[in-house]
C-alpha positions in Angstrom: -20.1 -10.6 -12.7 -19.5 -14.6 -12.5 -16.6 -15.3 -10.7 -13.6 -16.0 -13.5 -12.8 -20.1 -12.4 -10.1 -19.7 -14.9 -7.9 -17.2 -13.0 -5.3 -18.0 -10.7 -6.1 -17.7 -6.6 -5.1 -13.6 -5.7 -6.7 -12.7 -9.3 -10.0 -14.5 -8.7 -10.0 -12.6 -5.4 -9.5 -9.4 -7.0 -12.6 -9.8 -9.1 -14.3 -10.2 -6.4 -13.1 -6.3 -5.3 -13.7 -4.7 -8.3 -16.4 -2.0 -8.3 -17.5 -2.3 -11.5 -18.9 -6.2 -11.8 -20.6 -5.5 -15.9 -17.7 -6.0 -17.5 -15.0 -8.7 -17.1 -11.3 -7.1 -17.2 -8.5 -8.3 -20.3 -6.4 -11.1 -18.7 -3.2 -10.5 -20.6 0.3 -11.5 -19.7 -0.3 -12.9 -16.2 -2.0 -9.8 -15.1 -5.9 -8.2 -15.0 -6.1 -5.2 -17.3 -9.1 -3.2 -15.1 -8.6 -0.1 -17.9 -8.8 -2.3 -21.2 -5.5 -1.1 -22.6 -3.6 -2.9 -25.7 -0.1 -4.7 -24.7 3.0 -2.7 -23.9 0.9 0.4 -23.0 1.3 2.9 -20.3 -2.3 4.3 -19.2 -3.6 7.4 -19.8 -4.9 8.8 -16.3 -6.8 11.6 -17.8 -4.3 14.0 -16.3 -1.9 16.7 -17.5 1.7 16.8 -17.4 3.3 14.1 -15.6 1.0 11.7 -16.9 1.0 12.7 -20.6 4.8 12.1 -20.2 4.2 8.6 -18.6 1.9 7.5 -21.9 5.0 8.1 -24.2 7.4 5.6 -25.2 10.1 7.6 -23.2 7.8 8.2 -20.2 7.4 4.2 -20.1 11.2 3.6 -20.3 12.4 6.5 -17.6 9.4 4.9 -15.5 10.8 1.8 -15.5 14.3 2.8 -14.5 12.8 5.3 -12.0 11.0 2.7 -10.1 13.5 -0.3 -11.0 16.0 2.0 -9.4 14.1 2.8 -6.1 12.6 -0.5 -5.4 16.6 -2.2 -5.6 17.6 0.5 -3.3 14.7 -0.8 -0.8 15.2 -4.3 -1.5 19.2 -3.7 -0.3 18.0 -1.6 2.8 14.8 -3.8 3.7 11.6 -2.9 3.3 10.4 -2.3 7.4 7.9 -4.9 7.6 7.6 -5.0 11.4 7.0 -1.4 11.1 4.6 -1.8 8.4 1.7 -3.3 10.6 0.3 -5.6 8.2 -3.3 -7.3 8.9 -2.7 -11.2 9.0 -5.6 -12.6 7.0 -7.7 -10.3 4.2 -6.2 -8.1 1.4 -3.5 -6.2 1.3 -3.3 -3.7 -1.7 0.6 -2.4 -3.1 -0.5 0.7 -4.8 2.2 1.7 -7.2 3.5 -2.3 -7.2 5.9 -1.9 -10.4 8.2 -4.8 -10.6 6.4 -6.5 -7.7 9.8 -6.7 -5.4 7.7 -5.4 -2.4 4.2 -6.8 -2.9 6.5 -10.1 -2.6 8.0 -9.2 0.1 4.4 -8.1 1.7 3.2 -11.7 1.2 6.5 -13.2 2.9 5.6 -10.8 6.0 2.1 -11.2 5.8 1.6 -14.6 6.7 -0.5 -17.4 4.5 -3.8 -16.2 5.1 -3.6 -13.1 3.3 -3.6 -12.1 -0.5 -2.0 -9.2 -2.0 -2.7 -7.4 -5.2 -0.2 -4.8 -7.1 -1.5 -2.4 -9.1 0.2 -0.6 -11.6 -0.2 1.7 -14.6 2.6 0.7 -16.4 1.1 -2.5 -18.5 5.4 -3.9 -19.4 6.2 -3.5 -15.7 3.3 -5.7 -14.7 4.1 -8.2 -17.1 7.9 -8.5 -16.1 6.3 -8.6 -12.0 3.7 -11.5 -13.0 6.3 -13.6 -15.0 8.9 -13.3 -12.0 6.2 -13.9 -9.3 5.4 -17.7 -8.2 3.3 -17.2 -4.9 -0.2 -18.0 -5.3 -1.3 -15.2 -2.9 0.3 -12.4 -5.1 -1.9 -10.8 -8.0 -1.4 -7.7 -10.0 -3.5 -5.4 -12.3 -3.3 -2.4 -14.5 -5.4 0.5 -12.9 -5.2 3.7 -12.3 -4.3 5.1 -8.8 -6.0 8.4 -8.5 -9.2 5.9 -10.1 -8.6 2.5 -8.3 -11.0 0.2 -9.5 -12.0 -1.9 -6.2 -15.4 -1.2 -3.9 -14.7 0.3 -1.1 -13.5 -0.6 2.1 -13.3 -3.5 0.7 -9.3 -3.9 1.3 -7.7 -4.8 4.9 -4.5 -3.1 4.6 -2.7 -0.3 1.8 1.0 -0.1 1.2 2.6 2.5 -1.5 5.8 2.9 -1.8 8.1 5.5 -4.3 5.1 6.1 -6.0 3.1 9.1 -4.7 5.8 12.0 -5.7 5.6 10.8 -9.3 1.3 11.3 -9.4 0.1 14.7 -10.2 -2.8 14.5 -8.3 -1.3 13.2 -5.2 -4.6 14.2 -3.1 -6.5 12.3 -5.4 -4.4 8.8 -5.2 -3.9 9.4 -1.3 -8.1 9.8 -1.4 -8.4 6.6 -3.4 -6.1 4.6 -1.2 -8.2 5.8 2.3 -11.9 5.1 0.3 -10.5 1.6 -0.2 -9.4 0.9 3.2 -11.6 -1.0 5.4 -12.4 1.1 8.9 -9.5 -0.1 11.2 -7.3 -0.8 8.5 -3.6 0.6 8.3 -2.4 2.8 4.9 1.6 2.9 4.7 3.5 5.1 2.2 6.8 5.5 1.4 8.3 9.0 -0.4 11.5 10.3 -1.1 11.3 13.4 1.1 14.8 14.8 -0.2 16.9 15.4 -3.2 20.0 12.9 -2.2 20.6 9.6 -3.2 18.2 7.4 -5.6 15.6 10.7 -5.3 18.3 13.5 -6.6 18.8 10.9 -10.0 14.5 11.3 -10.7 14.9 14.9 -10.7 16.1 14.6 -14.2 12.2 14.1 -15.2 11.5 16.8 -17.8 9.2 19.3 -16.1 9.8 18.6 -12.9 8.1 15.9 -12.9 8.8 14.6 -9.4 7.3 16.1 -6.1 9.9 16.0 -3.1 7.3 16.3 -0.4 8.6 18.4 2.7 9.1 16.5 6.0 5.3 17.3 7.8 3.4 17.6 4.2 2.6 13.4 4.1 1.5 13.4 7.6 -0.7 16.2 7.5 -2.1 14.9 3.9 -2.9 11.5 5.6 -4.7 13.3 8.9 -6.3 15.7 6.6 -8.2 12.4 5.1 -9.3 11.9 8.1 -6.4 8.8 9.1 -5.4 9.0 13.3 -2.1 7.5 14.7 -0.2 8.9 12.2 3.9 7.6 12.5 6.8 8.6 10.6 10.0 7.0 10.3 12.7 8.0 7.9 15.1 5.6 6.2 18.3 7.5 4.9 16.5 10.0 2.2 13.0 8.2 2.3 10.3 8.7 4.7 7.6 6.3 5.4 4.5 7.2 7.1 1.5 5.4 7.9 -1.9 6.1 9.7 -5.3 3.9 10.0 -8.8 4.6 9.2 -10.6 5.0 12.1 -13.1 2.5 13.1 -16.5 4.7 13.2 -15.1 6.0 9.8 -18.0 5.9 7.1 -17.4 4.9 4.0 -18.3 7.8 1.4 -17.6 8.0 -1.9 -14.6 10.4 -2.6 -14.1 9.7 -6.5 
């Protein structure tokens, strides 16, 4: 695929990522559509329940307030960057990115030698995140998180945050985050572990459509996909958890 000369800095880098070089993604409201989908759309993840609820013009709207909701609550209590340990120079990759508060915040922390991209599968949230954001560094894109679109290990650091308890294959996302991940690189996420606070109001998803993950489920998920120094820290009703990809890890295919 020729590189796109057109693009801004963090988006010409993400073409760059993308596994699949035939086709060039839509470039539509200041974002790169990897899944081809018309304007105002929520993507269709080719997965029951949850996500046949996110493709509806209800599913869209709760989403938004859902993850508008969380990400204020995180921007008031501070996102633990120092905690975070983010790689100063490569890519960093906000799975999940919504309104963009924290892949901003990621690039402040980060440093200038480092680009990140937010990816999102809700098209008007991306939109609203790429009109708001002004630092050259930041990029988002529509994709799919249990199908991320990038090569792998192609990515030097992966941050998600109050987005894995709304997938329904949360295996599948956490297995797409880790086959992206460059060997040595750190993967961060960030659940609501409990029913209080921000987490109790998303319980109101029809069909419980919200996972509340017990305290020791994400760290055994992230050793089970083979990640070592595995941390936890909890923030009020939120855990965060990280754990990096060993160094003599291969990198296998686990689409």
């Amino acid at each position: 695929m020729t590189v796109r000369t057109d693009l801004p800095p963090a988006l010409r880098r993400a073409t760059e990522l993308l596994a699949v070089r035939g086709i060039d993604p839509l470039v539509q409201d200041g974002y790169l559509d990897t899944l081809r989908q018309p304007p105002g759309s929520i993507a269709d993840a080719e997965s029951a329940g949850i996500q046949a609820f996110w493709a509806s013009k209800a599913g869209a709207g709760f989403y938004q307030f859902a993850q508008a909701l969380v990400r204020a609550v995180l921007k008031g209590s501070r996102t633990p960057t120092e905690w975070l340990v983010l790689p100063s120079k490569g890519v960093i990759l906000d799975v999940g990115s919504g309104l963009g508060h924290v892949t901003g915040v990621l690039a402040d922390s980060a440093g200038g030698d480092v680009v990140v991209l937010g990816v999102d599968i809700s098209a008007p949230m991306l939109a609203r995140a790429a009109r708001a954001c002004t630092d050259s560094r930041v990029g988002f894109l529509l994709a799919d998180a249990g199908r991320l679109p990038f090569d792998d290990g192609c990515v030097d650091g992966v941050v998600s945050t109050a987005v894995l308890q709304l997938v329904a294959d949360r295996a599948a996302a956490l297995a797409e985050m880790v086959r992206v991940l460059r060997p040595g690189g750190v993967l961060t996420v960030m659940i609501p572990s409990t029913k209080h606070g921000p987490a109790k109001l998303m319980s109101a998803l029809p069909g419980g459509g919200v996972h509340y993950f017990d305290d020791d489920e994400l760290p055994g998920m992230l050793a089970a996909h083979g990640l070592t120094d595995v941390h936890v820290r909890r923030k009020g009703s939120f855990q965060w958890v990280r754990g990096a990809k060993s160094p003599a890890a291969g990198i296998a295919p686990v689409r």
